[in-house]
LUMTOR-642893 format. One record per residue (C-alpha): chain; x, y, z; residue in one letter. Coordinates in pm, 1 decimal. Example, Ala and Ser with C-alpha at 12.3 -4.5 7.8 and 13.67 -1.06 7.14 Angstrom:
<fifi chain="A" X="1230.0" Y="-450.0" Z="780.0" resn="a"/>
<fifi chain="A" X="1367.0" Y="-106.0" Z="714.0" resn="s"/>
# end
This chain:
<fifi chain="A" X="-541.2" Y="-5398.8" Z="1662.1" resn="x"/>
<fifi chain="A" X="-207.8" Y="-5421.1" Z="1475.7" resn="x"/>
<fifi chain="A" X="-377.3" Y="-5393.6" Z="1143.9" resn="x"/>
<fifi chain="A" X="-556.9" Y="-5072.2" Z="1278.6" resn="x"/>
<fifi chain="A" X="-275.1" Y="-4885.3" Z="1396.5" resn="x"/>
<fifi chain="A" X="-110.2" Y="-4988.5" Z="1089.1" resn="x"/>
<fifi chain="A" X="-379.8" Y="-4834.4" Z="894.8" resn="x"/>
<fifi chain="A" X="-360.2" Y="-4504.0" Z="1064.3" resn="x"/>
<fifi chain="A" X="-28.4" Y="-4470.7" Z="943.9" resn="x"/>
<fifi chain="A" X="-11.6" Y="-4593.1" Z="592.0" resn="x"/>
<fifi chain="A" X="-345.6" Y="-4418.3" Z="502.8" resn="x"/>
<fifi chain="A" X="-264.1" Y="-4075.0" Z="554.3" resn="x"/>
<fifi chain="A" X="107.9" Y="-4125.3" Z="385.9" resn="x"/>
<fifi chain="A" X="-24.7" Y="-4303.0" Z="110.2" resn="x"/>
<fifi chain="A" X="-288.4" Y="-3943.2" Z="70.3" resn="x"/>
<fifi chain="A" X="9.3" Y="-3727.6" Z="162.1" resn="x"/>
<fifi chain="A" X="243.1" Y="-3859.2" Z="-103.5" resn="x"/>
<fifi chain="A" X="-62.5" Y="-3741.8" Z="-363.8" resn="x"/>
<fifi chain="A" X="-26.1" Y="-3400.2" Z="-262.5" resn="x"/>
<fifi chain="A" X="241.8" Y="-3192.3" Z="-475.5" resn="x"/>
<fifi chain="A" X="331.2" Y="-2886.0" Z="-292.2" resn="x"/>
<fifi chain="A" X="415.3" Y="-2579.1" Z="-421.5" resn="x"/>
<fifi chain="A" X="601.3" Y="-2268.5" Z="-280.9" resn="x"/>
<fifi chain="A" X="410.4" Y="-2040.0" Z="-62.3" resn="x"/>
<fifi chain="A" X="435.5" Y="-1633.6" Z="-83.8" resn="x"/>
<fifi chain="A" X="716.4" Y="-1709.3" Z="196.2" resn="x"/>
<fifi chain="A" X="918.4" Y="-2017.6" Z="120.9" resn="x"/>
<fifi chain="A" X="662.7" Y="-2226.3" Z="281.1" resn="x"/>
<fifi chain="A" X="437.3" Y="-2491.3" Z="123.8" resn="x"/>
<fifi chain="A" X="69.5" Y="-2555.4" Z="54.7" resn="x"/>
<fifi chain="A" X="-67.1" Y="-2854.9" Z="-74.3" resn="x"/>
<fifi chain="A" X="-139.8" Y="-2740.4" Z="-422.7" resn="x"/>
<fifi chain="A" X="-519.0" Y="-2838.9" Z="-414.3" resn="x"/>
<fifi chain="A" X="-584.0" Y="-2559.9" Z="-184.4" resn="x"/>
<fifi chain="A" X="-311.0" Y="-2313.7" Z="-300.9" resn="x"/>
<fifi chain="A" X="-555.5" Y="-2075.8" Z="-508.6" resn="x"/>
<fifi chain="A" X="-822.2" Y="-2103.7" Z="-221.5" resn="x"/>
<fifi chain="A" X="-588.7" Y="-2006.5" Z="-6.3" resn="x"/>
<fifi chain="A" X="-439.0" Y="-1713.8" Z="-208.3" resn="x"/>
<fifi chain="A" X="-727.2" Y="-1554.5" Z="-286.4" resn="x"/>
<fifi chain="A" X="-823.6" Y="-1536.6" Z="52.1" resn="x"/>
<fifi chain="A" X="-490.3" Y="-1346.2" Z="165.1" resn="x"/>
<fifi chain="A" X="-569.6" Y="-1032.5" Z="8.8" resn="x"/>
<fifi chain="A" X="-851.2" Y="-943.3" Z="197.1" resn="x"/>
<fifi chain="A" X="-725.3" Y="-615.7" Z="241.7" resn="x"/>
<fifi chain="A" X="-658.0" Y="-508.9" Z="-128.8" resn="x"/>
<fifi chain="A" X="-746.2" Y="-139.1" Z="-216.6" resn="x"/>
<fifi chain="A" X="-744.8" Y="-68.7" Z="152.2" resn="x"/>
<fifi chain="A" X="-505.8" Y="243.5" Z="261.4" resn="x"/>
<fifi chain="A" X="-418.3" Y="261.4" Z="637.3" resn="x"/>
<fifi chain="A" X="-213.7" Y="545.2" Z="795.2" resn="x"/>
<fifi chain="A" X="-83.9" Y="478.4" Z="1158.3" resn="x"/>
<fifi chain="A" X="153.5" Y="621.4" Z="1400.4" resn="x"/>
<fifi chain="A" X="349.3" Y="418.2" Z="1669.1" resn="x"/>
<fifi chain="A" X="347.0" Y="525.0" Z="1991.9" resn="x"/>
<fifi chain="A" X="767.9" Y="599.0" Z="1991.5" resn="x"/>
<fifi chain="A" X="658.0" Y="842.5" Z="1666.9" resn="x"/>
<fifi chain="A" X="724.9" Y="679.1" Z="1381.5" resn="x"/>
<fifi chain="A" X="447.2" Y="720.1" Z="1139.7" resn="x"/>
<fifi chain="A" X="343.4" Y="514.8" Z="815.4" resn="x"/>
<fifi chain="A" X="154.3" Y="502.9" Z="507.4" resn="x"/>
<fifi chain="A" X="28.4" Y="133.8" Z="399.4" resn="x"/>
<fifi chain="A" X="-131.2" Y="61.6" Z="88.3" resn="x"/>
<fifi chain="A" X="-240.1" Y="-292.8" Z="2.9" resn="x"/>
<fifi chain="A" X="-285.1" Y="-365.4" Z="-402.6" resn="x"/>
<fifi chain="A" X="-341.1" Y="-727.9" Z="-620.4" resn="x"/>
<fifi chain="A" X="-160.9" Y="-895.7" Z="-309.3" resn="x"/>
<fifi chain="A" X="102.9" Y="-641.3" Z="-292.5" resn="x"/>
<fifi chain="A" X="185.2" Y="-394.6" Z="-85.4" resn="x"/>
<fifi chain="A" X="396.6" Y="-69.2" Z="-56.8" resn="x"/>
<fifi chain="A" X="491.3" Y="169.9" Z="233.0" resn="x"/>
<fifi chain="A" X="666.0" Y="468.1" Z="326.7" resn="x"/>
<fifi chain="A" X="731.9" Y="605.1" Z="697.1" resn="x"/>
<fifi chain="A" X="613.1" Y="933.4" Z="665.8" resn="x"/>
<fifi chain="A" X="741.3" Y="1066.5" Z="995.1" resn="x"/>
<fifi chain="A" X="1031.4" Y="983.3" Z="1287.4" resn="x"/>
<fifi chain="A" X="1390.0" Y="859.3" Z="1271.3" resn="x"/>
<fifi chain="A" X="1264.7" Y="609.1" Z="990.4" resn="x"/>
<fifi chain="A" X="1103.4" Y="896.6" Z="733.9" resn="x"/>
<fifi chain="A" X="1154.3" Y="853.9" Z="347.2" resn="x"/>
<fifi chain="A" X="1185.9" Y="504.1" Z="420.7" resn="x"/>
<fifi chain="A" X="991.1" Y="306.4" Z="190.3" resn="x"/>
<fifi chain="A" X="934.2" Y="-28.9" Z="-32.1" resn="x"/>
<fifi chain="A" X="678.7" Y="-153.6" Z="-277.5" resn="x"/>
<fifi chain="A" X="534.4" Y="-490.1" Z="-469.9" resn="x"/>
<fifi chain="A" X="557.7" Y="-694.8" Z="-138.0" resn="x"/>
<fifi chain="A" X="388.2" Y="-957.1" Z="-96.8" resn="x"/>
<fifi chain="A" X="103.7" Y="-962.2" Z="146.7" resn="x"/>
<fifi chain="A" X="-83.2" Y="-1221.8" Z="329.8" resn="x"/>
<fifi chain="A" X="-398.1" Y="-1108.0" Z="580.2" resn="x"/>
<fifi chain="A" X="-646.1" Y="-1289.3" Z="772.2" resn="x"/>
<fifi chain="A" X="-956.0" Y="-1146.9" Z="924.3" resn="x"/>
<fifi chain="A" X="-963.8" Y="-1233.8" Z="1281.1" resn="x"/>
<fifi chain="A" X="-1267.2" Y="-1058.2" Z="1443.2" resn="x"/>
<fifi chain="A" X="-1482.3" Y="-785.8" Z="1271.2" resn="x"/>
<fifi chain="A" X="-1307.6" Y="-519.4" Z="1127.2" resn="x"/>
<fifi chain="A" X="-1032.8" Y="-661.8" Z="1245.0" resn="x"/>
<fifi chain="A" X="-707.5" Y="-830.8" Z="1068.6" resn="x"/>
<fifi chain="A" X="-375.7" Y="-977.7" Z="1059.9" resn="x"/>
<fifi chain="A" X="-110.8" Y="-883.5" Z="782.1" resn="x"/>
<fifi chain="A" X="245.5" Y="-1010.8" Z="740.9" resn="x"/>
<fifi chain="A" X="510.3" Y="-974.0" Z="447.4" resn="x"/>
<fifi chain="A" X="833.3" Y="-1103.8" Z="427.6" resn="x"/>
<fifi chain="A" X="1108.5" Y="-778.1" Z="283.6" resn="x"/>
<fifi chain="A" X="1316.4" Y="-938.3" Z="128.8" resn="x"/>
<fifi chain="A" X="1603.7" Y="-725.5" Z="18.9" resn="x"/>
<fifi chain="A" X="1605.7" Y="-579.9" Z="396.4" resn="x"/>
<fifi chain="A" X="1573.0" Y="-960.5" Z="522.1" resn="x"/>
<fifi chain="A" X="1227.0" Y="-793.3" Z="730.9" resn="x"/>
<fifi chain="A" X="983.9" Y="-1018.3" Z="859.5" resn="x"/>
<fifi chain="A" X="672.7" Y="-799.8" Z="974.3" resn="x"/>
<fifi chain="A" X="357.1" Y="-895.6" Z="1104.3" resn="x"/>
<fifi chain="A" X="75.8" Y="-596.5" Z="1232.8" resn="x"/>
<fifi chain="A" X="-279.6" Y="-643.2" Z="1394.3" resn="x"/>
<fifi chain="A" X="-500.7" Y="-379.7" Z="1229.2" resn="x"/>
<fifi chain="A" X="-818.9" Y="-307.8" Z="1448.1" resn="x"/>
<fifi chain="A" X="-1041.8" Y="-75.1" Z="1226.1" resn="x"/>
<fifi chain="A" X="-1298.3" Y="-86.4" Z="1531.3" resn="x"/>
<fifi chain="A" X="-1085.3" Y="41.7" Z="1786.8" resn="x"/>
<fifi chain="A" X="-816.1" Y="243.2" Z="1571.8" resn="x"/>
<fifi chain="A" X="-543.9" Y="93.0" Z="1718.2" resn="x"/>
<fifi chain="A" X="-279.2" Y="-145.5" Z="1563.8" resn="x"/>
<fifi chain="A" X="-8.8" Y="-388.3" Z="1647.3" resn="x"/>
<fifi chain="A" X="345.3" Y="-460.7" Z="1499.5" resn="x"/>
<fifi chain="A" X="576.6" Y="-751.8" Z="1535.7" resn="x"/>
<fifi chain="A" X="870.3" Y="-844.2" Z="1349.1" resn="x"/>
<fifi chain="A" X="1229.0" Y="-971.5" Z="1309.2" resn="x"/>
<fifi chain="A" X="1475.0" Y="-740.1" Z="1120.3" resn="x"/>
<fifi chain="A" X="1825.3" Y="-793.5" Z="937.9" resn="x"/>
<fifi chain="A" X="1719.5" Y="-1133.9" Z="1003.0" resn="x"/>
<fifi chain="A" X="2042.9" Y="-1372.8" Z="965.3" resn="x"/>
<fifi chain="A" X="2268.0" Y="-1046.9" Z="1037.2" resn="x"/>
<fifi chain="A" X="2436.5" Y="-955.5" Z="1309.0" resn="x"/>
<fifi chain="A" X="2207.6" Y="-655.1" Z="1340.9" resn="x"/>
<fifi chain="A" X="1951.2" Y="-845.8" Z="1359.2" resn="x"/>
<fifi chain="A" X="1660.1" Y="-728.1" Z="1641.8" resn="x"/>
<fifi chain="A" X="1292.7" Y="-783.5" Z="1700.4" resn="x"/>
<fifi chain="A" X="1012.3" Y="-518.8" Z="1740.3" resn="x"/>
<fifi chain="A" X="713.9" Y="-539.2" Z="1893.4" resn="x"/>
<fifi chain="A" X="544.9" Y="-219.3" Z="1935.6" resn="x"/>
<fifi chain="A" X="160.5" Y="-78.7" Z="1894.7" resn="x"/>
<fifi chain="A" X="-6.8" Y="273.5" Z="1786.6" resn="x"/>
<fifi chain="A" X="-312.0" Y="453.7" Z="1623.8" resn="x"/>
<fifi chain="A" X="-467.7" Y="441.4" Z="1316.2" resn="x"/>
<fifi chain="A" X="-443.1" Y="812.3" Z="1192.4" resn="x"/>
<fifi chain="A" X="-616.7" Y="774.2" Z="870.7" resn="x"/>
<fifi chain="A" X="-832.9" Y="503.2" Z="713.7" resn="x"/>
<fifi chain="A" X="-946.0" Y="382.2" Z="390.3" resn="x"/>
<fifi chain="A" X="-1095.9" Y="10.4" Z="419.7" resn="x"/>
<fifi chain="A" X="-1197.1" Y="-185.5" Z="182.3" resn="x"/>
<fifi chain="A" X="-1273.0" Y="-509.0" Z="312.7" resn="x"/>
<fifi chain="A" X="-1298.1" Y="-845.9" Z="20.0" resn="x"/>
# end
């Protein structure tokens, strides 16, 4: 029995210390073997355009690109306000319907939205001026105004 319990942990640190990790889109790691797998499938959204409007007014333009992505708030207390070449990750998690999160860096944003093309109705979470001491969370929801979806 000691020899078996022994086993279960030398085996998997033995395969562990095999695995070189490399630097996720977001400072996180990924075993390399499955890095490319898993970057490819991130983008699912690429050449997709998505318009939506929170529910407090705000509006915003989204367009996801080659694993990037750029914005600008097109309407409310936020308008003109805009960034591009982010890094995007997605994940579909029901038809027509998907998760997407970037990291901003040079705001110190962390933003992650639920996009439900079925229903035309999204979600946003996120940390902002993380680290700062204006730092806040949002977690609000809207409508899809306008839609272009190209799904990979």
């Amino acid at each position: 029995m000691k020899k078996f319990i022994a086993s279960l942990i030398i085996i998997p640190a033995i395969f562990c210390a095999g695995v070189s990790a490399s630097q996720g889109d977001f400072g996180g790691s990924t075993p390399k073997m499955a890095s490319e797998k898993v970057e490819k499938s991130q983008h699912l959204l690429d050449g997709s355009i998505v318009e939506y409007q929170f529910q407090h007014g705000g509006a915003v333009r989204l367009e996801l690109y080659d694993g990037l992505l750029k914005y600008e708030w097109t309407a409310g207390p936020m308008k003109g306000n805009n960034n591009k070449d982010l890094p995007y990750r997605s994940r579909k998690i029901a038809d027509k319907m998907y998760m997407v999160n970037w990291y901003e860096q040079s705001k110190l944003d962390y933003i992650t939205l639920v996009l439900n093309f079925n229903n035309n109705v999204m979600h946003a979470s996120g940390i902002l001026n993380i680290g700062s001491e204006k730092q806040f969370s949002t977690f609000a929801g809207g409508i899809l105004d306008e839609v272009k979806l190209i799904e990979k």
